[in-house]
N, CA, C and O atoms as a Tinker XYZ file with bonds, in Angstrom:
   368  protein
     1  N     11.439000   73.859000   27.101000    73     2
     2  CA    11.609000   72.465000   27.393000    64     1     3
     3  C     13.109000   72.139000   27.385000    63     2     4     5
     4  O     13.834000   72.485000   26.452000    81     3
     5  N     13.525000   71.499000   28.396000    73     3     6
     6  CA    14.783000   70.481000   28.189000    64     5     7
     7  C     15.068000   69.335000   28.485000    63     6     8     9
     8  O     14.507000   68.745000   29.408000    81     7
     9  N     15.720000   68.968000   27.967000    73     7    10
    10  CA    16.092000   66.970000   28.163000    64     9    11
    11  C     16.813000   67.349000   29.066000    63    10    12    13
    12  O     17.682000   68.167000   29.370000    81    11
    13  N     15.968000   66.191000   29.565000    73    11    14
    14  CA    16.589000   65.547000   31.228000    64    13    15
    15  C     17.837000   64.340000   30.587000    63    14    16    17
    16  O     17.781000   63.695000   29.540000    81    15
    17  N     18.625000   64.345000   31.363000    73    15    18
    18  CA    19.611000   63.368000   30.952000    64    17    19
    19  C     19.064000   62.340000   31.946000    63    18    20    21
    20  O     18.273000   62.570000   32.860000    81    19
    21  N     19.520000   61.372000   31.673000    73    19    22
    22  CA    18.614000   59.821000   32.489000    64    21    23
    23  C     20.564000   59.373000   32.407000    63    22    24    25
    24  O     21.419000   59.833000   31.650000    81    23
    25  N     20.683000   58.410000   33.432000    73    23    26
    26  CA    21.811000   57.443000   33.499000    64    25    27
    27  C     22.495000   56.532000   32.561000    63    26    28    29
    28  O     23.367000   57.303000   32.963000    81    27
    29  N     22.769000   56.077000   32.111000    73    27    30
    30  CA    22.649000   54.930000   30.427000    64    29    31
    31  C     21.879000   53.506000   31.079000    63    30    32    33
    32  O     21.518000   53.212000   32.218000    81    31
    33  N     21.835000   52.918000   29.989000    73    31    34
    34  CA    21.365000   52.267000   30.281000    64    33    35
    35  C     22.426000   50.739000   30.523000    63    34    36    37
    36  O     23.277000   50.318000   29.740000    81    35
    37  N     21.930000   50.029000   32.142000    73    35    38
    38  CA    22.528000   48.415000   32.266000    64    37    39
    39  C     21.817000   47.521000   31.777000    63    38    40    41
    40  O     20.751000   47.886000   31.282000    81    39
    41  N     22.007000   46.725000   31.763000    73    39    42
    42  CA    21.611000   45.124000   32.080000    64    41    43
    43  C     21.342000   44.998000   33.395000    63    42    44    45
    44  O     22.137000   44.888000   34.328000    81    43
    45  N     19.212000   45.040000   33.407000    73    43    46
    46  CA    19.104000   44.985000   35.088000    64    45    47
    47  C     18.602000   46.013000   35.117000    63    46    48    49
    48  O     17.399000   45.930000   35.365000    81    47
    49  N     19.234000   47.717000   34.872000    73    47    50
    50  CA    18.646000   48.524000   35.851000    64    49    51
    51  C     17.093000   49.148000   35.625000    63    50    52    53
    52  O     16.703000   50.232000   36.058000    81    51
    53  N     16.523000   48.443000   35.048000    73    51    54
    54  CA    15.265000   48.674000   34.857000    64    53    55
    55  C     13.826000   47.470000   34.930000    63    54    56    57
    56  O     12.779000   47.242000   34.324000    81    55
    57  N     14.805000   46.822000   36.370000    73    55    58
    58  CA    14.314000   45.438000   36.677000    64    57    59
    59  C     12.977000   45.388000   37.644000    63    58    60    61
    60  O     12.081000   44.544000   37.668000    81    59
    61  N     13.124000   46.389000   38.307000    73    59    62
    62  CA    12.150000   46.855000   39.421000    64    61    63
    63  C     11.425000   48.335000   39.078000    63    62    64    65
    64  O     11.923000   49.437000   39.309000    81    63
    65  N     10.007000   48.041000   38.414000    73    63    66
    66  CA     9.213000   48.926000   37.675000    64    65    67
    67  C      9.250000   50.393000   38.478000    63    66    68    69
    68  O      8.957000   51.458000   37.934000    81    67
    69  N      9.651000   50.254000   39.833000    73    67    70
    70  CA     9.122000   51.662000   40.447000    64    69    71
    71  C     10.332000   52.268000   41.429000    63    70    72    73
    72  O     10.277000   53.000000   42.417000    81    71
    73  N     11.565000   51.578000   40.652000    73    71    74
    74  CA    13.017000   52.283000   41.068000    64    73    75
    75  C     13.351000   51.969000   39.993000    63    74    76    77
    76  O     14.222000   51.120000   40.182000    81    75
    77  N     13.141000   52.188000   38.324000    73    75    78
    78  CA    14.204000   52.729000   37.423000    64    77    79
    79  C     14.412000   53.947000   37.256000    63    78    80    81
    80  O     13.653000   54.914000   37.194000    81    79
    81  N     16.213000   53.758000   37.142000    73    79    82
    82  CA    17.216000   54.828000   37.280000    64    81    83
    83  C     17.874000   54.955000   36.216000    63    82    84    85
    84  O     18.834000   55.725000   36.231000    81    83
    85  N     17.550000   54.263000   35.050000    73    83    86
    86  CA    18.121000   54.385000   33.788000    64    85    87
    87  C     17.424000   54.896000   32.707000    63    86    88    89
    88  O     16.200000   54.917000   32.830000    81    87
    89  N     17.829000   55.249000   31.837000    73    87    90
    90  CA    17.479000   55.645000   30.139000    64    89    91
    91  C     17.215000   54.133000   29.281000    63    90    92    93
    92  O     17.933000   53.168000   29.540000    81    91
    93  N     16.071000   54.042000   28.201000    73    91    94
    94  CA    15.798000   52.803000   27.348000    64    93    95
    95  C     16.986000   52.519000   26.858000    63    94    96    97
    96  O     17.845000   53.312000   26.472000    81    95
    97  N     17.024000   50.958000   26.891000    73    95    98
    98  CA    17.700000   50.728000   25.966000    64    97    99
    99  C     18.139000   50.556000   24.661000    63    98   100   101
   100  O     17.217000   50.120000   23.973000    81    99
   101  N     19.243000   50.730000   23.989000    73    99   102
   102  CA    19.282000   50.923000   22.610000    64   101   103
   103  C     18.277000   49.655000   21.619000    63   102   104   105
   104  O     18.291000   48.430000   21.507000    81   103
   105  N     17.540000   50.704000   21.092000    73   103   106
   106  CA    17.089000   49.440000   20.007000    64   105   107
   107  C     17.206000   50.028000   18.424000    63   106   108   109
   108  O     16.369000   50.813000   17.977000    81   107
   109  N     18.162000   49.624000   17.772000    73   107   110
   110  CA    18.494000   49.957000   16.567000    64   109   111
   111  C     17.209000   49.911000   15.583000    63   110   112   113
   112  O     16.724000   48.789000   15.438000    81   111
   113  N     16.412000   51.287000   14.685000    73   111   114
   114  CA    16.013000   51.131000   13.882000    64   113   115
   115  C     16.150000   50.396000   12.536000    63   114   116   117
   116  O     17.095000   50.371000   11.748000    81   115
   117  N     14.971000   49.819000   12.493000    73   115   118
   118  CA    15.180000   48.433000   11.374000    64   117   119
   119  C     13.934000   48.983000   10.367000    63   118   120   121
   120  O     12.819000   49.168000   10.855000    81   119
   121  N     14.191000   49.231000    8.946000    73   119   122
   122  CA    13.311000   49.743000    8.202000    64   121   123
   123  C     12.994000   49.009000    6.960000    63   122   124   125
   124  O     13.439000   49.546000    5.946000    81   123
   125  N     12.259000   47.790000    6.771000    73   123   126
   126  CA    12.045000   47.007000    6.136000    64   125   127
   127  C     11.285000   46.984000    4.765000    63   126   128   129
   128  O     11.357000   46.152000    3.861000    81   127
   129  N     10.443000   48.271000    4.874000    73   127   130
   130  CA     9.620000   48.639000    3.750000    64   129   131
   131  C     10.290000   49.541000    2.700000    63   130   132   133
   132  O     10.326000   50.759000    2.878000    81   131
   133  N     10.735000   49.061000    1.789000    73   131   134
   134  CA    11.536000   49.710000    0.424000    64   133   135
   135  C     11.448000   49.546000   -0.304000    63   134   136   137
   136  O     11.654000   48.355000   -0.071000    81   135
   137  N     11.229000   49.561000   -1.731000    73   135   138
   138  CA    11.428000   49.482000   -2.880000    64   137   139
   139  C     12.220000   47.844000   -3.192000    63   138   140   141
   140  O     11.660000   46.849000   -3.653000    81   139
   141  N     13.422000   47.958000   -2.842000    73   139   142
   142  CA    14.044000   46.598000   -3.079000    64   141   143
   143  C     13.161000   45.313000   -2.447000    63   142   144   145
   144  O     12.851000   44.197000   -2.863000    81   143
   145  N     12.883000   46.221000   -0.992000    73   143   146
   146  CA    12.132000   44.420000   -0.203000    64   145   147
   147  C     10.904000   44.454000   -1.149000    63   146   148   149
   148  O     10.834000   43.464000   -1.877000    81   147
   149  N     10.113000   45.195000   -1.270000    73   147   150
   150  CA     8.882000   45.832000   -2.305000    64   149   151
   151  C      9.066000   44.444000   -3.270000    63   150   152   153
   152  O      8.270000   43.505000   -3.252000    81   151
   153  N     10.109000   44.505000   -3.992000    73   151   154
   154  CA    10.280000   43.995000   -5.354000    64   153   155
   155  C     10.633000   42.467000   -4.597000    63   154   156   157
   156  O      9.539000   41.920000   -4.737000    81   155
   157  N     11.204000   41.808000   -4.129000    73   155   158
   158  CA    11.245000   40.695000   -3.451000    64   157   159
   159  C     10.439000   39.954000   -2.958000    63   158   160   161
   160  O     10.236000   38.746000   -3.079000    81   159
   161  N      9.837000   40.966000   -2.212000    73   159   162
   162  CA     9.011000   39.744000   -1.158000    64   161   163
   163  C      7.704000   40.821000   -1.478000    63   162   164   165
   164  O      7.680000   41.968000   -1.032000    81   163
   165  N      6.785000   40.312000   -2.212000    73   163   166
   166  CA     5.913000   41.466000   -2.636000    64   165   167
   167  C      4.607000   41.196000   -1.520000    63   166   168   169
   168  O      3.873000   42.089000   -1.095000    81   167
   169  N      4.545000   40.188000   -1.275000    73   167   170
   170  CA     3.077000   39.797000   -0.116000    64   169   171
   171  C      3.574000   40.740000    0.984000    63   170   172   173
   172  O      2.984000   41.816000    0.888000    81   171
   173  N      4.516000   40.712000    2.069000    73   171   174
   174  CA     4.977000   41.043000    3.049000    64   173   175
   175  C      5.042000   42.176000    2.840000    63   174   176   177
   176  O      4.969000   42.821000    3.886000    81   175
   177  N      5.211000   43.123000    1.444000    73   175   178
   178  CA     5.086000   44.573000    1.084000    64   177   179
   179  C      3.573000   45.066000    1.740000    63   178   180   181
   180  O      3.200000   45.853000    2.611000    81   179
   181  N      3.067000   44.300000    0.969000    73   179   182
   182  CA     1.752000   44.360000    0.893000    64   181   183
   183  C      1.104000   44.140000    2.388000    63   182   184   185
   184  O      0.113000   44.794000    2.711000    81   183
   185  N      1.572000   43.400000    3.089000    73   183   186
   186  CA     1.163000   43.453000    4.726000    64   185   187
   187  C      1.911000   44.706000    5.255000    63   186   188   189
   188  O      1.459000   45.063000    6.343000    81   187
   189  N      2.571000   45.204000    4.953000    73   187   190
   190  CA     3.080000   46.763000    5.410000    64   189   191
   191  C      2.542000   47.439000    5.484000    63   190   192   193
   192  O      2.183000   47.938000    6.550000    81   191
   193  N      2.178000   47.832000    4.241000    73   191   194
   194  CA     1.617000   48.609000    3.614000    64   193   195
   195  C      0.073000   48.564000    4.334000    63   194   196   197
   196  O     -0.401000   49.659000    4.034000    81   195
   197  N     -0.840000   47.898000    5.061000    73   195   198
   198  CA    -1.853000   47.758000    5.294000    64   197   199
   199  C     -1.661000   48.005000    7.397000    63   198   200   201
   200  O     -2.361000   48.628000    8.195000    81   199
   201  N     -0.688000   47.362000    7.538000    73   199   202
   202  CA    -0.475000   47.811000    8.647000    64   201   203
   203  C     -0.535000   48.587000    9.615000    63   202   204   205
   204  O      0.565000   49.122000    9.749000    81   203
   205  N     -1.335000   48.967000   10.447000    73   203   206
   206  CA    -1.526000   50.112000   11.043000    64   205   207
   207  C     -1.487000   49.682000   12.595000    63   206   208   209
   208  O     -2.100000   48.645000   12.847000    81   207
   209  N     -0.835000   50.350000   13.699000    73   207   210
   210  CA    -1.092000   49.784000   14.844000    64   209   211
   211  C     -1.281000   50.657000   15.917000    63   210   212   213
   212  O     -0.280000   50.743000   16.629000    81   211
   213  N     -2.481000   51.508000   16.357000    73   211   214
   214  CA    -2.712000   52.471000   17.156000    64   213   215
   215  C     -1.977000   52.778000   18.729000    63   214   216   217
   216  O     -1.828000   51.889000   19.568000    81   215
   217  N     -1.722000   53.658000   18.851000    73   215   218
   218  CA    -1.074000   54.227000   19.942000    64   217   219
   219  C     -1.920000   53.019000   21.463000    63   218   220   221
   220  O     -1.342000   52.417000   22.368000    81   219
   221  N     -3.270000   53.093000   21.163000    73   219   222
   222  CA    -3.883000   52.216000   22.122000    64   221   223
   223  C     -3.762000   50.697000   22.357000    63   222   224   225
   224  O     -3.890000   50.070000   23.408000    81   223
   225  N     -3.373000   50.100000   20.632000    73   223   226
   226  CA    -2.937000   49.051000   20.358000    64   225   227
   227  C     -1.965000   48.985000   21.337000    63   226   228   229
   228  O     -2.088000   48.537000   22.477000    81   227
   229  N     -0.834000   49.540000   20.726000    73   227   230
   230  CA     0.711000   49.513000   21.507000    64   229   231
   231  C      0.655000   49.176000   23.449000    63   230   232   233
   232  O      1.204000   48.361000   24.191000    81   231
   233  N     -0.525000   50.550000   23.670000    73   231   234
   234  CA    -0.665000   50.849000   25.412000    64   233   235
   235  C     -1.017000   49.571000   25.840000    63   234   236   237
   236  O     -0.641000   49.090000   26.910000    81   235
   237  N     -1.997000   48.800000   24.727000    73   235   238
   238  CA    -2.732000   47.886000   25.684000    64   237   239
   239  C     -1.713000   46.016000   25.820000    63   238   240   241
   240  O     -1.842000   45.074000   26.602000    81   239
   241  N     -0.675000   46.291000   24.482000    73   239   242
   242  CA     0.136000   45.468000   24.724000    64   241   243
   243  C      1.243000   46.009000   25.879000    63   242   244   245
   244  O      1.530000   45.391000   26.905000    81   243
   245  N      1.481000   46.570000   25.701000    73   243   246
   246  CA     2.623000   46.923000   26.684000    64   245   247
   247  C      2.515000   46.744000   28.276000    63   246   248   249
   248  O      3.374000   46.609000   29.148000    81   247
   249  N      0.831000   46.809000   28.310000    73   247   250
   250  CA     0.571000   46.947000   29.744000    64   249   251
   251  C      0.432000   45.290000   30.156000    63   250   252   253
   252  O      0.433000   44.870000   31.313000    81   251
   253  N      0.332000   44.584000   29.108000    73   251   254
   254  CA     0.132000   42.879000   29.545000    64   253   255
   255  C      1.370000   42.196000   29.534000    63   254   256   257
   256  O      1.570000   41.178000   30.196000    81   255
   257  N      2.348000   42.824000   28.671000    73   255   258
   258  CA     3.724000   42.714000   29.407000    64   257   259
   259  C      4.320000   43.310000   31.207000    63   258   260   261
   260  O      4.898000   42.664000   32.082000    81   259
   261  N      3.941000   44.519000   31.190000    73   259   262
   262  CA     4.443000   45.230000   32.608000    64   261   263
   263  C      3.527000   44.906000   33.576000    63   262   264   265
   264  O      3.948000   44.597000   34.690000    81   263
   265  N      2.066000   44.923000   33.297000    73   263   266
   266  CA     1.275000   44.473000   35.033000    64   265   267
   267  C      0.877000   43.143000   34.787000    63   266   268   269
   268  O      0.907000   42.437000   35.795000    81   267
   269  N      0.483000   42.544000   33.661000    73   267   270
   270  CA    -0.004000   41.298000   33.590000    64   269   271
   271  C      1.208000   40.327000   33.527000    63   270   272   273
   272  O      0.963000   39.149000   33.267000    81   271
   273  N      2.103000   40.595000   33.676000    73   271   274
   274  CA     3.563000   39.763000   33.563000    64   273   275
   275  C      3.371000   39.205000   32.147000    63   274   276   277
   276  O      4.513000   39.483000   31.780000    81   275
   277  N      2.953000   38.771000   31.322000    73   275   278
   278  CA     2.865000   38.432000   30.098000    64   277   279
   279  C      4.216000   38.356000   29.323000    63   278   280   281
   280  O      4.746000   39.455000   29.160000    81   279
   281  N      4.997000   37.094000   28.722000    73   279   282
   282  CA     6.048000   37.602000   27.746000    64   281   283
   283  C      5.359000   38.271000   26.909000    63   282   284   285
   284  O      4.133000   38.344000   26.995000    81   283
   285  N      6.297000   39.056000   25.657000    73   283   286
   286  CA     6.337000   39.850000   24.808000    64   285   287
   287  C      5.162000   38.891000   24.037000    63   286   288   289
   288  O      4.005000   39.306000   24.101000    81   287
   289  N      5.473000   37.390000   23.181000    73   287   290
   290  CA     4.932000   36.696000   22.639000    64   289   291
   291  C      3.813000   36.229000   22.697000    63   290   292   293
   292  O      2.889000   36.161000   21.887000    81   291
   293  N      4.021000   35.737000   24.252000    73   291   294
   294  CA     2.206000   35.632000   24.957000    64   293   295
   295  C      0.992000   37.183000   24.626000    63   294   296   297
   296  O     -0.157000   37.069000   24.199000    81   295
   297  N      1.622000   38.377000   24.943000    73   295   298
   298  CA     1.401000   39.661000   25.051000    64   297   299
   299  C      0.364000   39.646000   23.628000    63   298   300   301
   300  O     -0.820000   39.869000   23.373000    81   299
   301  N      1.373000   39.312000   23.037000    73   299   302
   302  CA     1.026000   39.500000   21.168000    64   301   303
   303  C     -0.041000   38.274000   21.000000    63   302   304   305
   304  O     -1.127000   38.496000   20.465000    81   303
   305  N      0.152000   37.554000   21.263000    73   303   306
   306  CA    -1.209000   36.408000   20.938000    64   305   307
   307  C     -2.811000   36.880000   21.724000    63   306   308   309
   308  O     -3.973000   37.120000   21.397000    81   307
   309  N     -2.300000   36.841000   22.446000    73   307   310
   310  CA    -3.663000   37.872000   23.696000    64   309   311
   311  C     -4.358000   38.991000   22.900000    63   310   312   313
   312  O     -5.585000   39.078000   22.836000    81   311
   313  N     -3.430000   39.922000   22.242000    73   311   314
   314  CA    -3.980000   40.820000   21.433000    64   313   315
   315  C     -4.158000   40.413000   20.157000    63   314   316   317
   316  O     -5.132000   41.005000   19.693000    81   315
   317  N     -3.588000   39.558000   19.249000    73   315   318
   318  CA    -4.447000   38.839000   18.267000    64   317   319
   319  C     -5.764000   38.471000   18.454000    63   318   320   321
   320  O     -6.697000   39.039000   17.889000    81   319
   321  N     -5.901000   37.424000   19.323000    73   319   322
   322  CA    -6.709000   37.016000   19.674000    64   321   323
   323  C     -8.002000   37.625000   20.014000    63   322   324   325
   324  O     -9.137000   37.158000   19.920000    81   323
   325  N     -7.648000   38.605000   20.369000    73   323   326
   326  CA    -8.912000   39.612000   21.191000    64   325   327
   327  C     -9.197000   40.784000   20.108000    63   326   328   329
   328  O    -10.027000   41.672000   20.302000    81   327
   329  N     -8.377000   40.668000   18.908000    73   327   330
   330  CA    -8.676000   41.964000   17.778000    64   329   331
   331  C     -8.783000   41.216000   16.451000    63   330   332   333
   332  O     -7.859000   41.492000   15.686000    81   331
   333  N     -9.560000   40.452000   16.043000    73   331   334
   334  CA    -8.982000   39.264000   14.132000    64   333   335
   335  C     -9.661000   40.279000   13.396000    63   334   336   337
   336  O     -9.638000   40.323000   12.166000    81   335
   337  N    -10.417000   41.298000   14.301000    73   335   338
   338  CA   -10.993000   42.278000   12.778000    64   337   339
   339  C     -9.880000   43.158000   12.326000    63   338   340   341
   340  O     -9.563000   43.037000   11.143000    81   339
   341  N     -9.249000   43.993000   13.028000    73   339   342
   342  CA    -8.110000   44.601000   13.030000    64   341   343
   343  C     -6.881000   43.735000   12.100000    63   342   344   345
   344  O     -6.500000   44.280000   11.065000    81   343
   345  N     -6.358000   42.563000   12.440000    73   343   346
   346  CA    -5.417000   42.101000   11.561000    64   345   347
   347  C     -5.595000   41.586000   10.389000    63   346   348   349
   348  O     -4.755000   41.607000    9.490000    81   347
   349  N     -7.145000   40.894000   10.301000    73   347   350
   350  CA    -7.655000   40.110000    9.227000    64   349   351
   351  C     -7.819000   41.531000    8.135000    63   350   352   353
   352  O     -8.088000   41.462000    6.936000    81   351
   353  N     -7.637000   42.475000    8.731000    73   351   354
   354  CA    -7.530000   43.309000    7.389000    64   353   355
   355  C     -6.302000   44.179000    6.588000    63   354   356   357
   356  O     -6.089000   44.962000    5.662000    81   355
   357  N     -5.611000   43.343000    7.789000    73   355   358
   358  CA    -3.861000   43.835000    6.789000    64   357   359
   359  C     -3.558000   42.622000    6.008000    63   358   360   361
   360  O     -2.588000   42.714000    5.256000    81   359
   361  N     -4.179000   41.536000    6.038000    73   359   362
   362  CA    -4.147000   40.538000    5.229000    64   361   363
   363  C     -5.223000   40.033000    4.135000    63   362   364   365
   364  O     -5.268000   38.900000    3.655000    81   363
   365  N     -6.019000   41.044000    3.866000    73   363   366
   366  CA    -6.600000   40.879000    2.584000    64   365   367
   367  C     -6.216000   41.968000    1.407000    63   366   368
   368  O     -6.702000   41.857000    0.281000    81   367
């Protein structure tokens, strides 16, 4: 196997789903679950910790963003909406 090098990434060039010519853009890992946040904010630990969000989860949001035009936000309510067994149990 080898990495393909992709272009970097613009602003834009990944505007038109079936001519991108670029590599993702940077999104800095953000790691919220620790010991310190743990001890702080102990509910929100506790919704972590219960958290689980399947590869299919992910596919089926992603796809109501890219073919269903959906914002990100709309995207996420749609799939609330259509799953309360799934979330209602990272919150008990």
């Amino acid at each position: 196997m080898t990495e393909v090098e992709l272009p970097a990434y613009k602003e834009g060039c990944d505007a038109d789903a079936a001519k991108v010519a670029c590599a993702y853009p940077h999104t800095p890992l953000q790691k919220y679950l620790n010991t310190d946040f743990a001890k702080k904010v102990g509910k929100a630990a506790a919704f972590l910790k219960k958290f689980t969000w399947t590869t299919e989860d992910q596919n089926e949001v992603s796809l109501m963003i890219a073919d269903q035009k959906l914002s990100p936000a709309d995207a996420a309510k749609k799939w609330v909406d259509g799953h309360p067994a799934t979330w209602k149990a990272w919150l008990s």
